[in-house]
C-alpha positions in Angstrom: 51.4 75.5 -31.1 49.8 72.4 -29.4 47.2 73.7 -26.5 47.9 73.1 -22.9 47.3 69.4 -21.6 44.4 69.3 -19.2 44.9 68.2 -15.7 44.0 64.7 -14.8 41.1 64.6 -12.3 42.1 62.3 -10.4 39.6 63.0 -7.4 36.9 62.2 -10.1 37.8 58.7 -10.4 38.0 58.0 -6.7 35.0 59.6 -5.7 33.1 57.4 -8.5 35.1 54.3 -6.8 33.9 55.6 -3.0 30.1 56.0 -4.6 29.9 52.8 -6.0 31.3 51.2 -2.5 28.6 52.4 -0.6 25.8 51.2 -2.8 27.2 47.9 -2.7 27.2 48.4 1.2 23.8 49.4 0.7 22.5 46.2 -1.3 24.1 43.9 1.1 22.6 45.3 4.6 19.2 45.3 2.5 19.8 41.7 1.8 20.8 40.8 5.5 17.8 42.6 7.4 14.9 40.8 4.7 16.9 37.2 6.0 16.9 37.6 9.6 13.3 40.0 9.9 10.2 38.2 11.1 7.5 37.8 8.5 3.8 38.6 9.5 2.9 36.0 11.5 6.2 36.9 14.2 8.4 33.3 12.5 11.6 34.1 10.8 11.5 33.3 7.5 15.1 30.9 7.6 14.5 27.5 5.4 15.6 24.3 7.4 14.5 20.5 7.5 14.4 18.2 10.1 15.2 14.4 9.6 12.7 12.0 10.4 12.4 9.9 13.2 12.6 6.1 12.8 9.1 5.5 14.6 6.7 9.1 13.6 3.1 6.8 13.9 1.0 8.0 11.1 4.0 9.6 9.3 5.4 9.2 5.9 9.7 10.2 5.4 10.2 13.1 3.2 9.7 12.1 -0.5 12.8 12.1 -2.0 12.9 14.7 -5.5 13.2 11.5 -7.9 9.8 9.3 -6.7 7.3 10.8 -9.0 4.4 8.0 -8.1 2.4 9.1 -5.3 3.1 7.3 -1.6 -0.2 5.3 0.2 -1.4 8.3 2.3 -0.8 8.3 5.9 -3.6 7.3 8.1 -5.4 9.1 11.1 -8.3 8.2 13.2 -10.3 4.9 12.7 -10.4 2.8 9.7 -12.5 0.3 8.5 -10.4 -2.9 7.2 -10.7 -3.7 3.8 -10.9 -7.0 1.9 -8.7 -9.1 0.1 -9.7 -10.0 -3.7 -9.5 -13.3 -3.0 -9.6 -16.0 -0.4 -7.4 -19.0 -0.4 -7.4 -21.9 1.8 -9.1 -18.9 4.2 -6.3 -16.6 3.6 -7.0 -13.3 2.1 -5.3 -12.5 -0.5 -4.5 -9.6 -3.2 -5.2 -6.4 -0.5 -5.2 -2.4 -2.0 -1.9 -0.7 -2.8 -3.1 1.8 0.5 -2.3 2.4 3.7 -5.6 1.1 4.9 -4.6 -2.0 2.6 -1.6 -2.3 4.4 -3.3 -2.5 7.6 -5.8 -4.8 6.6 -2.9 -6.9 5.5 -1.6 -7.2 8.2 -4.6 -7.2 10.9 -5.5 -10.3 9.1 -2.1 -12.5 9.0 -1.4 -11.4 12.8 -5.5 -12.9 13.7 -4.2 -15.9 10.9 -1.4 -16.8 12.4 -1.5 -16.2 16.0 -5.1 -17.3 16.8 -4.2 -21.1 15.7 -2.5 -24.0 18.5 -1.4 -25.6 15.0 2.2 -25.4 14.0 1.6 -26.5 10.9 -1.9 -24.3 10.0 0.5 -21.0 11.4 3.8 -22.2 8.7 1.3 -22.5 6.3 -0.1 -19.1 6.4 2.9 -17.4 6.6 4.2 -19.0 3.6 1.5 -17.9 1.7 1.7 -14.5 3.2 5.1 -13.6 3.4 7.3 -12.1 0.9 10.2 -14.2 -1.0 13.1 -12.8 0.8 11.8 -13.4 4.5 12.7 -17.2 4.3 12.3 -17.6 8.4 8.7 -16.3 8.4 6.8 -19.6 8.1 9.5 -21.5 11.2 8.7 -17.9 13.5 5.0 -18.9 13.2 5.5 -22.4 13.7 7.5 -21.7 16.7 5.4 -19.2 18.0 1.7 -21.9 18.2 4.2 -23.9 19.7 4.9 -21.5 22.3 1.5 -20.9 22.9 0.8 -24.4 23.2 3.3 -24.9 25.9 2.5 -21.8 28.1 -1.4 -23.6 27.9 0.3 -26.7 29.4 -0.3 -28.5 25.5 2.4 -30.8 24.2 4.3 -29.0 21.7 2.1 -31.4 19.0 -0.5 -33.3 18.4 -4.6 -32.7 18.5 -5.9 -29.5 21.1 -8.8 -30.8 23.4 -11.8 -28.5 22.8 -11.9 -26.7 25.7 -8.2 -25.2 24.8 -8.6 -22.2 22.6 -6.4 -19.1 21.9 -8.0 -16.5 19.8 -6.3 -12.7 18.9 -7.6 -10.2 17.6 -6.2 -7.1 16.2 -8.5 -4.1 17.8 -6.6 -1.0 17.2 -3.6 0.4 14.9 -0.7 2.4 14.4 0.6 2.9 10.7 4.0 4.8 10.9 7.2 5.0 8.1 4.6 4.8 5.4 6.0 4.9 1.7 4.9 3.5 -1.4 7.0 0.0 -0.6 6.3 -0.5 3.0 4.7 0.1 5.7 5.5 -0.4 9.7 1.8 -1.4 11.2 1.5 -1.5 15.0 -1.2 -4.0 15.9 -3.2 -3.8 19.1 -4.3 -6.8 20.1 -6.8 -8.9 22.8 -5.5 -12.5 23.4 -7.8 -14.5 24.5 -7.3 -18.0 26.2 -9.8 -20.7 27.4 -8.2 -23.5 29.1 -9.4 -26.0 32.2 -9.5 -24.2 35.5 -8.1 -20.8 34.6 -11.1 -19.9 32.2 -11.3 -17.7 30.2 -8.8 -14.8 30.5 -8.7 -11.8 27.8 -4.7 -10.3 28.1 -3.7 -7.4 25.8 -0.7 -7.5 23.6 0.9 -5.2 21.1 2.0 -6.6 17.9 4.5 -5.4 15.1 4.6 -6.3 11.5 7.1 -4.9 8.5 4.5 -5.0 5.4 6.4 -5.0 2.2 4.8 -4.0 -0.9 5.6 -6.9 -3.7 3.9 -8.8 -6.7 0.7 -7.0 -6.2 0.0 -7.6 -2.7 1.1 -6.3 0.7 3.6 -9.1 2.1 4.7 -9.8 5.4 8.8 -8.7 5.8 9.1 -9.7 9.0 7.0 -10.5 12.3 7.8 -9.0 15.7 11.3 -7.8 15.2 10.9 -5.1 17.9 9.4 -4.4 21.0 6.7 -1.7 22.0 5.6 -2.6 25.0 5.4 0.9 26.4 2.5 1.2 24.0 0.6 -1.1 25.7 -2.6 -0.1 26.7 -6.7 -1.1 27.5 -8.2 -0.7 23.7 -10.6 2.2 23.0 -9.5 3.9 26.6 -8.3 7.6 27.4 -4.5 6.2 27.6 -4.5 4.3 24.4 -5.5 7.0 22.5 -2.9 9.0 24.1 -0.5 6.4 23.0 -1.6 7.3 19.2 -3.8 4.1 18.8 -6.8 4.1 16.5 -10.0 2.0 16.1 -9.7 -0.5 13.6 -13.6 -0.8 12.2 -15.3 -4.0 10.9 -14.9 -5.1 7.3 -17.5 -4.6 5.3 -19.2 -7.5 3.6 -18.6 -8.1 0.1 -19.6 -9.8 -3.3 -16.6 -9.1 -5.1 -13.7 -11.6 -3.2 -13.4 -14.3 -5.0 -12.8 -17.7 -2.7 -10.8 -20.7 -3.7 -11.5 -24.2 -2.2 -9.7 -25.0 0.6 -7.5 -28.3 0.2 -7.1 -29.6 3.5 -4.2 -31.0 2.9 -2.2 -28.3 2.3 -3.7 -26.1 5.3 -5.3 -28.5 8.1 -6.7 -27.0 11.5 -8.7 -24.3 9.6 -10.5 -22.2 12.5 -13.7 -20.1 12.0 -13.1 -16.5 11.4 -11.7 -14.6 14.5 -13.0 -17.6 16.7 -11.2 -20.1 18.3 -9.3 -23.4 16.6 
């Protein structure tokens, strides 16, 4: 004789199922109250980015995961312009792969180019200052000495009487969008003009310049191409620095820049540093 068959325990297996409901239950609510509960300093610990503006001065964009090479650093608070490793035809040439290089870079093509009344001495910096792709660079510069010259009551050509002078001067900075290829530098400039029976009058201008990173040099991508005139503002006063702007310091002297000859042919008009034509 075959013994009885036991019953099935069926209420067994669905308690097991009821038990193992709940601890899932369980693990989840655990799992929602560590998301949304502040951490110790009162800030809830969610993850989230925010995209960069277009125009953050002194900030660099998000590294993306692939650039391993490290960025220039961004700038903050005065710097002290650096020099080229060489001069040529009294252009600077061969600036730092830094922020402050970047800078410098441009501080000196904007006092280059915009503190001469000749056409020909502005085309020729730019070409030697510019980068290969911004083809228009050296007929902007032309076009801007002639603009100078006209609004001084000069023909658009021909010699400058000495007592016509426009000097600039880069006295403050902004260095914003900085990455290891570029850089956008805001220039904060004093124009100063001497001409017959106005003078001398000292106006303030802000300046933009694209600085390009390319064959071992910062290079000029383009002059001007927006306007910031709402940064405006008297150098070194309460509203300037306000506006974000910083002191740009005096370059150091030194015995390591290597000069080349100037051939006046190439570059005629050349002024003294920072002084007028």
């Amino acid at each position: 004789m075959y013994p009885a068959p036991r019953p099935r325990r069926r209420w067994l297996r669905w308690f097991l199922v009821y038990c193992a409901g709940v601890a899932a239950l369980f693990v989840i609510g655990l799992v929602i109250e560590a998301a949304v509960t502040p951490d110790s300093k009162g800030q809830q610990s969610f993850t989230y980015s925010v995209p960069t503006p277009p125009w953050v001065p002194g900030a660099a964009p998000t590294p993306r995961p692939s650039a391993k090479a490290a960025s220039p650093a961004p700038l903050s608070g005065p710097v002290a312009l650096v020099p080229g490793d060489e001069v040529i035809n009294g252009v600077s040439l061969g600036f730092p792969h830094t922020t402050a290089g970047a800078v410098s870079a441009g501080a000196d093509v904007v006092d280059e180019v915009l503190s001469t009344l000749d056409p020909d001495r502005a085309a020729a910096v730019a070409r030697m200052t510019a980068e290969t792709s911004y083809a228009d660079g050296p007929q902007m510069a032309a076009h801007g000495a002639i603009e100078d010259r006209q609004s001084l009551g000069l023909p658009a050509a021909g010699p400058v009487p000495a007592s016509y002078s426009l000097v600039v001067q880069a006295v403050e900075y902004q260095a914003g969008n900085v990455t290891a290829g570029s850089a956008l530098v805001l220039l904060l400039c004093d124009f100063t003009t001497t001409q017959p029976g106005l003078g001398t009058q000292t106006r303030v201008g802000v300046f933009p310049v694209q600085m390009h990173w390319a064959d071992a040099d910062w290079k000029v991508a383009s002059f001007g191409t927006s306007s910031y005139v709402s940064l405006a503002a008297e150098p070194y006063s309460p509203q300037a620095a306000q506006l974000g702007w910083q002191e740009l310091l005096p370059q150091e002297a030194t015995a390591n820049v290597r000069t080349v000859p100037v051939r006046p042919s190439q570059l005629p008009g050349r002024r003294g540093k920072r002084g007028s034509k």
